[in-house]
Gaussian input, Z-matrix of N, CA and C with variables (Angstrom, degrees):
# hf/3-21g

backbone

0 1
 N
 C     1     B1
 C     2     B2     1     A1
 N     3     B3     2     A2     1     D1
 C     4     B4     3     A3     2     D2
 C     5     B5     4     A4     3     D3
 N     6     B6     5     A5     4     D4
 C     7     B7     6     A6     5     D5
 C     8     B8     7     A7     6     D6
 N     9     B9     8     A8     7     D7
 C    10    B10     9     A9     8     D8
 C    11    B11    10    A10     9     D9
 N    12    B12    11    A11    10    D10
 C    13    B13    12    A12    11    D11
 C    14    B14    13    A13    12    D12
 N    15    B15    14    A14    13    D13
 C    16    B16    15    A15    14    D14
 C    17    B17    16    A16    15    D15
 N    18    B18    17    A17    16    D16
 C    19    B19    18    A18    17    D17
 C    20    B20    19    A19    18    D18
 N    21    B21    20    A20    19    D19
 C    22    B22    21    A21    20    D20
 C    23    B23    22    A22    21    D21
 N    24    B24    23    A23    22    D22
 C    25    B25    24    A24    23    D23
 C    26    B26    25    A25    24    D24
 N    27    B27    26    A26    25    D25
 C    28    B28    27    A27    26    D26
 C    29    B29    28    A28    27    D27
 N    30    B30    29    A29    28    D28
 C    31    B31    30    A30    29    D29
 C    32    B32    31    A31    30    D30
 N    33    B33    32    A32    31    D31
 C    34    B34    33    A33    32    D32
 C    35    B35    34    A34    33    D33
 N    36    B36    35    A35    34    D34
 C    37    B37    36    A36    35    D35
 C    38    B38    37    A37    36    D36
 N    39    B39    38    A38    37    D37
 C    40    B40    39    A39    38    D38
 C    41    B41    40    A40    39    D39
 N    42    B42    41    A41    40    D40
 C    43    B43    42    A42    41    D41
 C    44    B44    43    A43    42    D42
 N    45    B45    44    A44    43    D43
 C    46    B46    45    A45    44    D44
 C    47    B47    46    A46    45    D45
 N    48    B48    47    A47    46    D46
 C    49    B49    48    A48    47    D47
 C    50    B50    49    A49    48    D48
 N    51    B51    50    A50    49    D49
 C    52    B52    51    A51    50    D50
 C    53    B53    52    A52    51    D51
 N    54    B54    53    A53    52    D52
 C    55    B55    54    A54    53    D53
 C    56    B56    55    A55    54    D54
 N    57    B57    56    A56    55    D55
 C    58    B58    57    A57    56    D56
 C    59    B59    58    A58    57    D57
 N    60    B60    59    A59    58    D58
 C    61    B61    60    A60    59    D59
 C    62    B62    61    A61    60    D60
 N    63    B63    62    A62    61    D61
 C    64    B64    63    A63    62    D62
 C    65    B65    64    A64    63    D63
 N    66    B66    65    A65    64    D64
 C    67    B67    66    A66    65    D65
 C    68    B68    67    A67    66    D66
 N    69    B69    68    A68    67    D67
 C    70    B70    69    A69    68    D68
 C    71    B71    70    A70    69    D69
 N    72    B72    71    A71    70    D70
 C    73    B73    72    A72    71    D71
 C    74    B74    73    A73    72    D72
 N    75    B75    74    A74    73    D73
 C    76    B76    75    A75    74    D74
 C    77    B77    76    A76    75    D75
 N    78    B78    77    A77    76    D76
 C    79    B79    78    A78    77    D77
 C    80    B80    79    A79    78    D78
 N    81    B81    80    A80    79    D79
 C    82    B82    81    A81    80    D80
 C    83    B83    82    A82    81    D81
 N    84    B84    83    A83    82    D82
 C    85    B85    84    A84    83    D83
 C    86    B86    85    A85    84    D84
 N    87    B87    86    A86    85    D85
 C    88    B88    87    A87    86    D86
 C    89    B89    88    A88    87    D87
 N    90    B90    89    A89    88    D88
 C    91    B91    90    A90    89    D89
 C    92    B92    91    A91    90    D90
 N    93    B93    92    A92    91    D91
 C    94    B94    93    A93    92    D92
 C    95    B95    94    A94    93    D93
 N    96    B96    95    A95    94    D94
 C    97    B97    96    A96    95    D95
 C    98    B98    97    A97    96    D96
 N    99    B99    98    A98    97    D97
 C   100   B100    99    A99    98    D98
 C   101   B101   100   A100    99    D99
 N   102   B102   101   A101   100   D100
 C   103   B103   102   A102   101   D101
 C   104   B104   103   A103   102   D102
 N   105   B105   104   A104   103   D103
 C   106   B106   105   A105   104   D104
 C   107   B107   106   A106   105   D105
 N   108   B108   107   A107   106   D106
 C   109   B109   108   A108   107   D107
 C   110   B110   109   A109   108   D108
 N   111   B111   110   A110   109   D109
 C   112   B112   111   A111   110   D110
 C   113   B113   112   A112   111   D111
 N   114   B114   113   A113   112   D112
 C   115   B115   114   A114   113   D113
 C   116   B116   115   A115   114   D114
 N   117   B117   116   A116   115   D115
 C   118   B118   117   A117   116   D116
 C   119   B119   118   A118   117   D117
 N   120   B120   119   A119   118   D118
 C   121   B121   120   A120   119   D119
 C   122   B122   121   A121   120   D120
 N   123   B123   122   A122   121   D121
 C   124   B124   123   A123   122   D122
 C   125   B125   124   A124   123   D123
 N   126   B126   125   A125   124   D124
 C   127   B127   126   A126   125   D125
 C   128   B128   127   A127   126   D126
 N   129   B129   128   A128   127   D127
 C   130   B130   129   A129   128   D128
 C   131   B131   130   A130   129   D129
 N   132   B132   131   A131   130   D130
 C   133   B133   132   A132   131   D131
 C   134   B134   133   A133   132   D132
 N   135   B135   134   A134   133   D133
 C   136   B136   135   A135   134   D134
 C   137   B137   136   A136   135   D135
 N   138   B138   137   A137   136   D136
 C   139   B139   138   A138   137   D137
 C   140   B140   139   A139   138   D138
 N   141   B141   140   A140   139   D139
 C   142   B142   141   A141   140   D140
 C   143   B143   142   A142   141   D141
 N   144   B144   143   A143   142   D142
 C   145   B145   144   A144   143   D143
 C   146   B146   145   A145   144   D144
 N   147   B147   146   A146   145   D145
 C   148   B148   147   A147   146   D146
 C   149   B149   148   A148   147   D147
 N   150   B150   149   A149   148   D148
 C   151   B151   150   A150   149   D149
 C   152   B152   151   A151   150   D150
 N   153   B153   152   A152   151   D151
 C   154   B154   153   A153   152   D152
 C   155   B155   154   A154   153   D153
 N   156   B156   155   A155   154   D154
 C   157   B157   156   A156   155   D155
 C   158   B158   157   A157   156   D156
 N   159   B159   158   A158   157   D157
 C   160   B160   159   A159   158   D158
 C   161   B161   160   A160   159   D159
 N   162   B162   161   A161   160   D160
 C   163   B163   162   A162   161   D161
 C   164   B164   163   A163   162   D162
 N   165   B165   164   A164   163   D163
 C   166   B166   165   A165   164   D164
 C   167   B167   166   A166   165   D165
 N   168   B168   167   A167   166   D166
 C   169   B169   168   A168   167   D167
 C   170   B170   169   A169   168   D168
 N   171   B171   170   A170   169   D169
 C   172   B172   171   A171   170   D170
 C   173   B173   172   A172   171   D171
 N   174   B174   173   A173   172   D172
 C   175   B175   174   A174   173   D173
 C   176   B176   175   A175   174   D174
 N   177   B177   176   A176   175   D175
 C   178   B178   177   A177   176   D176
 C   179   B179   178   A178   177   D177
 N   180   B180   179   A179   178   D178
 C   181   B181   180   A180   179   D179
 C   182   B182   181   A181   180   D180
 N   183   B183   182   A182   181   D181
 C   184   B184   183   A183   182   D182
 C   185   B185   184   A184   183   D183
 N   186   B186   185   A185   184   D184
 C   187   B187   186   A186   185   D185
 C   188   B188   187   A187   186   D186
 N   189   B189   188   A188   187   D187
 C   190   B190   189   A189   188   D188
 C   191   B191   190   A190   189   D189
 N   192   B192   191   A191   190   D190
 C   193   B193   192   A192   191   D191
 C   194   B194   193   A193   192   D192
 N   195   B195   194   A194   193   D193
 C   196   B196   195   A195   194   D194
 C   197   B197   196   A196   195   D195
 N   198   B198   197   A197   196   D196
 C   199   B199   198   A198   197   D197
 C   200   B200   199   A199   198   D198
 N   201   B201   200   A200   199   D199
 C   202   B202   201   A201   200   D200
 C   203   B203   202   A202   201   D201
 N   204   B204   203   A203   202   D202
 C   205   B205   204   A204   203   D203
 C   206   B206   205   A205   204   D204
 N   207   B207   206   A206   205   D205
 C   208   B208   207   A207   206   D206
 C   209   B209   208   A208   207   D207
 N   210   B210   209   A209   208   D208
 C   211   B211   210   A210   209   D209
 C   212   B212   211   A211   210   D210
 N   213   B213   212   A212   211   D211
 C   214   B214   213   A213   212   D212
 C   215   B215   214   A214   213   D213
 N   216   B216   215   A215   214   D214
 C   217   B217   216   A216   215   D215
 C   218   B218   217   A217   216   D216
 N   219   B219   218   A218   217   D217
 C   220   B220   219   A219   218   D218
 C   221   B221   220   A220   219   D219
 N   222   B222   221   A221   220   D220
 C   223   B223   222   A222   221   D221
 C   224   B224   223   A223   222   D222
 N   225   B225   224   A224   223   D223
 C   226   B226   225   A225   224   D224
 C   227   B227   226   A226   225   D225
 N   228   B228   227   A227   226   D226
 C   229   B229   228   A228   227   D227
 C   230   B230   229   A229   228   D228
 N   231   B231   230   A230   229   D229
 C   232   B232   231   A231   230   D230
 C   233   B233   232   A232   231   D231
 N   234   B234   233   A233   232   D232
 C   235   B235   234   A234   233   D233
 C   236   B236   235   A235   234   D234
 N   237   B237   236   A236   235   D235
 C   238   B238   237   A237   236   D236
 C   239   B239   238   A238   237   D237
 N   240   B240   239   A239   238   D238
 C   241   B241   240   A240   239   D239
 C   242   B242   241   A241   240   D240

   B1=1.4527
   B2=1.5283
   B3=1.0485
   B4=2.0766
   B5=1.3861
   B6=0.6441
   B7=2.0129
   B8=1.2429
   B9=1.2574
   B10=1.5878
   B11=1.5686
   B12=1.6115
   B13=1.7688
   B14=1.9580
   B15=0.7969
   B16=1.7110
   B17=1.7773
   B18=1.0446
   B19=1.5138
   B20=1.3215
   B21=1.8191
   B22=1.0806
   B23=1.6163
   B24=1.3451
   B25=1.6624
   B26=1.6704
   B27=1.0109
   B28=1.4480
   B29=1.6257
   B30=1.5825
   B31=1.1524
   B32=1.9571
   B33=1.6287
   B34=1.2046
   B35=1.6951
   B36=1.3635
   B37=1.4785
   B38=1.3939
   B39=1.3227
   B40=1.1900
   B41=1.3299
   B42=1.5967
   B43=1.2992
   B44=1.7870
   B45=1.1907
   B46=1.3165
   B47=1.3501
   B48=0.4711
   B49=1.8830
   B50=1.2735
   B51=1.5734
   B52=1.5133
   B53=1.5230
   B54=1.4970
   B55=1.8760
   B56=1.2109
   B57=1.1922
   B58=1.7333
   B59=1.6271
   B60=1.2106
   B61=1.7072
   B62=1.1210
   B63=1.1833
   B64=1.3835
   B65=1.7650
   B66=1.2169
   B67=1.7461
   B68=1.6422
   B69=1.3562
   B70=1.4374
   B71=1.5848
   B72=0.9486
   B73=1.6975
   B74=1.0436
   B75=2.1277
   B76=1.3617
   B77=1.6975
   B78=1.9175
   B79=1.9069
   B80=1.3262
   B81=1.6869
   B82=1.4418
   B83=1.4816
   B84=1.3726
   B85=1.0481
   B86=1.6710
   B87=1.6879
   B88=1.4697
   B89=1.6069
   B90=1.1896
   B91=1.5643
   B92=1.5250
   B93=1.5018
   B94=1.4327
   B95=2.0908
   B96=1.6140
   B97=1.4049
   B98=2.0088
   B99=0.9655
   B100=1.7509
   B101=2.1206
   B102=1.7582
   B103=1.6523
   B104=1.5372
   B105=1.7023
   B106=1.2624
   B107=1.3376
   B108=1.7169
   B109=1.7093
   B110=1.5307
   B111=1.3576
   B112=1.7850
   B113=1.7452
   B114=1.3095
   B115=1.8282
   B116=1.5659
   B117=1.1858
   B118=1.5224
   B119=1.5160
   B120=0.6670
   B121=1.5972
   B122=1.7317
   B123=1.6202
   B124=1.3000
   B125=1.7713
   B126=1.6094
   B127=1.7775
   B128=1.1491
   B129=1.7730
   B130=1.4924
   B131=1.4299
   B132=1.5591
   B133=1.2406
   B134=1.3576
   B135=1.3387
   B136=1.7063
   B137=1.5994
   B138=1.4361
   B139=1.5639
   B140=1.0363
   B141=1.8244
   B142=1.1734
   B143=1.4334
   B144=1.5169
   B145=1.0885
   B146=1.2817
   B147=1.2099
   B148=1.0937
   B149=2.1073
   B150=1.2813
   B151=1.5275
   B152=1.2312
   B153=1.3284
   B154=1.0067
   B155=1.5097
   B156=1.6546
   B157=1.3551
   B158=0.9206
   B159=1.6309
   B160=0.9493
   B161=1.6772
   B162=1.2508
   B163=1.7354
   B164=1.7379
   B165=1.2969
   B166=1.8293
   B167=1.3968
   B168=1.9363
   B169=1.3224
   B170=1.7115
   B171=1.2225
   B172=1.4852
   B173=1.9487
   B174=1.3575
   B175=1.4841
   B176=1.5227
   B177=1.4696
   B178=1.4364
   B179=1.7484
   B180=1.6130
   B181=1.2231
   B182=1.9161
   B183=1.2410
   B184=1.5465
   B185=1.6588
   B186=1.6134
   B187=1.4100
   B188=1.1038
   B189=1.6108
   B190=1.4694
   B191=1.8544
   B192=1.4397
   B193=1.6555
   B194=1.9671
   B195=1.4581
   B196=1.3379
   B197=1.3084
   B198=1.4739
   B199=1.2403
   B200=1.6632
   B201=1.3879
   B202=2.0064
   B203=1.1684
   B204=1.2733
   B205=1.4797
   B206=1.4583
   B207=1.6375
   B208=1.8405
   B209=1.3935
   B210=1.5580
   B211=1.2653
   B212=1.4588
   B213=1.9047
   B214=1.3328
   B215=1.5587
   B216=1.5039
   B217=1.7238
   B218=1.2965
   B219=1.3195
   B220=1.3876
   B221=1.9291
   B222=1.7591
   B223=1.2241
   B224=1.8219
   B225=1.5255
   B226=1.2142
   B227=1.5757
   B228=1.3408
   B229=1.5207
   B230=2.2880
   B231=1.3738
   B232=1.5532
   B233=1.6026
   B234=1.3070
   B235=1.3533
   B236=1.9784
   B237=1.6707
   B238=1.4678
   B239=1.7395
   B240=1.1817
   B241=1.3786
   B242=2.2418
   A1=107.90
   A2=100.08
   A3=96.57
   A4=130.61
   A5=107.96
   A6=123.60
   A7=86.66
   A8=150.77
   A9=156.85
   A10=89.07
   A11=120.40
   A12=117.09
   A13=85.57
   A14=115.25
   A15=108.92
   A16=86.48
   A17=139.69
   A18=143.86
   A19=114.79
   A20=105.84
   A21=105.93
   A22=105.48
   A23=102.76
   A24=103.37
   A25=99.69
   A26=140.59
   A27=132.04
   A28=87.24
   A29=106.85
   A30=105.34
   A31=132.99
   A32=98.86
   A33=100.55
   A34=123.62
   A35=96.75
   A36=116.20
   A37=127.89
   A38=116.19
   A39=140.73
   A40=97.14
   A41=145.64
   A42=137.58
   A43=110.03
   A44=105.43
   A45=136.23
   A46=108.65
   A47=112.43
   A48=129.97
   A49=114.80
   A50=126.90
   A51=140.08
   A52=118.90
   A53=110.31
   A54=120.58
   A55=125.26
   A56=102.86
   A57=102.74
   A58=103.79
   A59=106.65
   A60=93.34
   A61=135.12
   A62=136.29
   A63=116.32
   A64=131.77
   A65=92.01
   A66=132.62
   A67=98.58
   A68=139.51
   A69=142.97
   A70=124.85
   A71=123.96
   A72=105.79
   A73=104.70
   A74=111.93
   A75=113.95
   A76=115.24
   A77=98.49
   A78=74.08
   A79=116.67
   A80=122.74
   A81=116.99
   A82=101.97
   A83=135.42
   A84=121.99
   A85=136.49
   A86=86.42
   A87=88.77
   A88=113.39
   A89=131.15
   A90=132.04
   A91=119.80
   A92=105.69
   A93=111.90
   A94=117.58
   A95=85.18
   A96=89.95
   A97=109.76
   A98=102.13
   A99=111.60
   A100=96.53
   A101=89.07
   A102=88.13
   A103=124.35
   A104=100.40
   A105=114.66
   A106=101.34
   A107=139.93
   A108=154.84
   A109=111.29
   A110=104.95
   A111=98.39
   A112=94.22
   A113=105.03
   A114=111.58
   A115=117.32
   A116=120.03
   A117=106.97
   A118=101.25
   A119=143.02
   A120=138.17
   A121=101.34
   A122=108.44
   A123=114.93
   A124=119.25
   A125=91.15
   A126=85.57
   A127=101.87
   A128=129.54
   A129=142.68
   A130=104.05
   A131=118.74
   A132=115.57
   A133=108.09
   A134=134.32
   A135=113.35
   A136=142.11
   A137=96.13
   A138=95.20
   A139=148.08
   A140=117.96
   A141=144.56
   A142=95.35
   A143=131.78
   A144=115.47
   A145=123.60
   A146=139.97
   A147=116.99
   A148=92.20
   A149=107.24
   A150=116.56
   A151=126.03
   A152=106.60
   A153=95.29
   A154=126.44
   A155=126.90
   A156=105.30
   A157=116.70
   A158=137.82
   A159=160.13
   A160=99.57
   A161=118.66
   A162=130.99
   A163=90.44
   A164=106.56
   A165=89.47
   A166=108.61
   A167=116.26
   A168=92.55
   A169=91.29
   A170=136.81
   A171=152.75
   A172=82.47
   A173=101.59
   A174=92.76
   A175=124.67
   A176=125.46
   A177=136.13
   A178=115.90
   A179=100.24
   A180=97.78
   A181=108.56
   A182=89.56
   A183=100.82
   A184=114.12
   A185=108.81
   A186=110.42
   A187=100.41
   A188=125.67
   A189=139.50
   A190=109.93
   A191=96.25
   A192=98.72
   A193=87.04
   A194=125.30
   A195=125.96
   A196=99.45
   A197=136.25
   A198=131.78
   A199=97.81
   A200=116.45
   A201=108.79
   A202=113.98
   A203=129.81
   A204=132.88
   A205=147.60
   A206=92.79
   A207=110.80
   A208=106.43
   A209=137.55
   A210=100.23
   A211=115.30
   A212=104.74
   A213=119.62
   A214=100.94
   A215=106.80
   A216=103.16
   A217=122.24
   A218=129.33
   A219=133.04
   A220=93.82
   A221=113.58
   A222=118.79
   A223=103.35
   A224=108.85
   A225=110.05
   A226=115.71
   A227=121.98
   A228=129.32
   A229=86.11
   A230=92.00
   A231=88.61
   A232=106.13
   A233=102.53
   A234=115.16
   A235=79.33
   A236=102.96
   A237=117.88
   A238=94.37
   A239=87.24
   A240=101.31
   A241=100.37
   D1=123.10
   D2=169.41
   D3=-81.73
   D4=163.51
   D5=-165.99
   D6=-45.83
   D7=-62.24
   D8=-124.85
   D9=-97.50
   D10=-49.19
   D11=-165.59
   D12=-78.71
   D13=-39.59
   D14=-153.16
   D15=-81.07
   D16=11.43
   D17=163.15
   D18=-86.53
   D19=-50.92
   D20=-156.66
   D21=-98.47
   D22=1.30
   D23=170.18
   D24=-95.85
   D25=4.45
   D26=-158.94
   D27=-115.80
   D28=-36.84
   D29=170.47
   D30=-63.58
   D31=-37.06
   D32=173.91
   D33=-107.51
   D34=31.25
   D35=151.61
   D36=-88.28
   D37=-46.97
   D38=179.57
   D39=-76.80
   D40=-29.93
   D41=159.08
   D42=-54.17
   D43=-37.26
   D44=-174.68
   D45=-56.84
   D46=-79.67
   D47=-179.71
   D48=-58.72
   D49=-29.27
   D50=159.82
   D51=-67.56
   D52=-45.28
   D53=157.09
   D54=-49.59
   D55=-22.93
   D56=-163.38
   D57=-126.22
   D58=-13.92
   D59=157.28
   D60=-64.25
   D61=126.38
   D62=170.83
   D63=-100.60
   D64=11.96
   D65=167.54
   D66=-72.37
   D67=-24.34
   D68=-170.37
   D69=-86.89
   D70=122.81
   D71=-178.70
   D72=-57.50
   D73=147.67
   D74=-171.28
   D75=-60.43
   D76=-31.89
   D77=-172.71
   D78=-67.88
   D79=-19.61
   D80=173.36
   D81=-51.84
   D82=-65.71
   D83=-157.41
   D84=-75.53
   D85=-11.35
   D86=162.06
   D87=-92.26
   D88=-18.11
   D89=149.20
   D90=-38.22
   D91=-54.30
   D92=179.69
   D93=-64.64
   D94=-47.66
   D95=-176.98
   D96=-55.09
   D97=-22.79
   D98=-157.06
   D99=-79.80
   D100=-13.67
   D101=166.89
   D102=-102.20
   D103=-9.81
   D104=-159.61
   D105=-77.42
   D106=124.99
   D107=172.26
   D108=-88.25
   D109=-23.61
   D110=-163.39
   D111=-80.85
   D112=109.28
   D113=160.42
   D114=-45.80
   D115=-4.78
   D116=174.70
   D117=-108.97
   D118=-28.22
   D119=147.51
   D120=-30.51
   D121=-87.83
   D122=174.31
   D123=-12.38
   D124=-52.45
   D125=-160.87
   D126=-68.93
   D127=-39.92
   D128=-146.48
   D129=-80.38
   D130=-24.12
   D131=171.27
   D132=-98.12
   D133=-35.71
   D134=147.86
   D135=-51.51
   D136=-22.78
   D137=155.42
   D138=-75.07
   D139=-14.90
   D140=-136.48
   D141=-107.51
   D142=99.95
   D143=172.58
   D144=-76.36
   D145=21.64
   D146=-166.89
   D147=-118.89
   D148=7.61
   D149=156.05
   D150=-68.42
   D151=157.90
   D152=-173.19
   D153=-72.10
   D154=-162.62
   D155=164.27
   D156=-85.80
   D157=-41.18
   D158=-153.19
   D159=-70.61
   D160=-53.96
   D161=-176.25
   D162=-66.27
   D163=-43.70
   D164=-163.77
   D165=-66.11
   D166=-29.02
   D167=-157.09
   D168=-101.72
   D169=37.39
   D170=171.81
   D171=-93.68
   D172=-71.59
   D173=-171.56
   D174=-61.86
   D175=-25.49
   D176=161.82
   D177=-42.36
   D178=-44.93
   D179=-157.05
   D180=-66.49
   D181=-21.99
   D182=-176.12
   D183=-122.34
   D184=42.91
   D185=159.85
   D186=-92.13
   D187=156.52
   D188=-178.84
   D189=-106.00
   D190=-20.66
   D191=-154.43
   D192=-93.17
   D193=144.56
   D194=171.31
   D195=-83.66
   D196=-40.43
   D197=-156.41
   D198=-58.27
   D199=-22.16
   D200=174.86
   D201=-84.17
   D202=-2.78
   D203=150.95
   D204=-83.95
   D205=-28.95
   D206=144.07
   D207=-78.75
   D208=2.71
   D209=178.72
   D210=-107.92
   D211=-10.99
   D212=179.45
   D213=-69.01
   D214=-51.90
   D215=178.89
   D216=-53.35
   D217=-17.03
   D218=-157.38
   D219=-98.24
   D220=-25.39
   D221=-177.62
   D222=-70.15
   D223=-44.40
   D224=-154.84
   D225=-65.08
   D226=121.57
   D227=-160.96
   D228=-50.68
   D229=163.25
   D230=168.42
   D231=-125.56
   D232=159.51
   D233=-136.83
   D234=-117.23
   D235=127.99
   D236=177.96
   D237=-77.23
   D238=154.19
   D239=-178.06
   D240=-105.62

């Protein structure tokens, strides 16, 4: 790995670990998340209900995979008409 990859993974770990805490103040973590690339981060904090809304749909906007969008709908109670 070269100086430049072993930076920029040290870098988006430490983005990493700031997203997914929930020990972090939210604007840190929506700062951090807005650097965070790895889609499994993305999904785990869009799946996570106990996030906020605001953080989940930061992470929604930039999931790639559909299967986390049939799986949020499949969570959401359905509403009688």
């Amino acid at each position: 790995m070269t100086v430049q990859a072993q930076d920029t993974h040290t870098t988006d770990s430490a983005f990493t670990q700031i997203a997914l805490s929930a020990k972090e103040k939210p604007e840190l973590r929506k700062l951090a998340l807005s650097e965070v690339t790895e889609q499994w981060v993305l999904e785990r904090i869009a799946l996570n209900n106990r996030e906020s809304d605001e953080l989940r749909k930061l992470a929604l906007l930039r999931v790639t995979d559909q299967s986390v969008f049939e799986r949020i709908s499949l969570e959401q109670p359905r509403r009688r008409r």
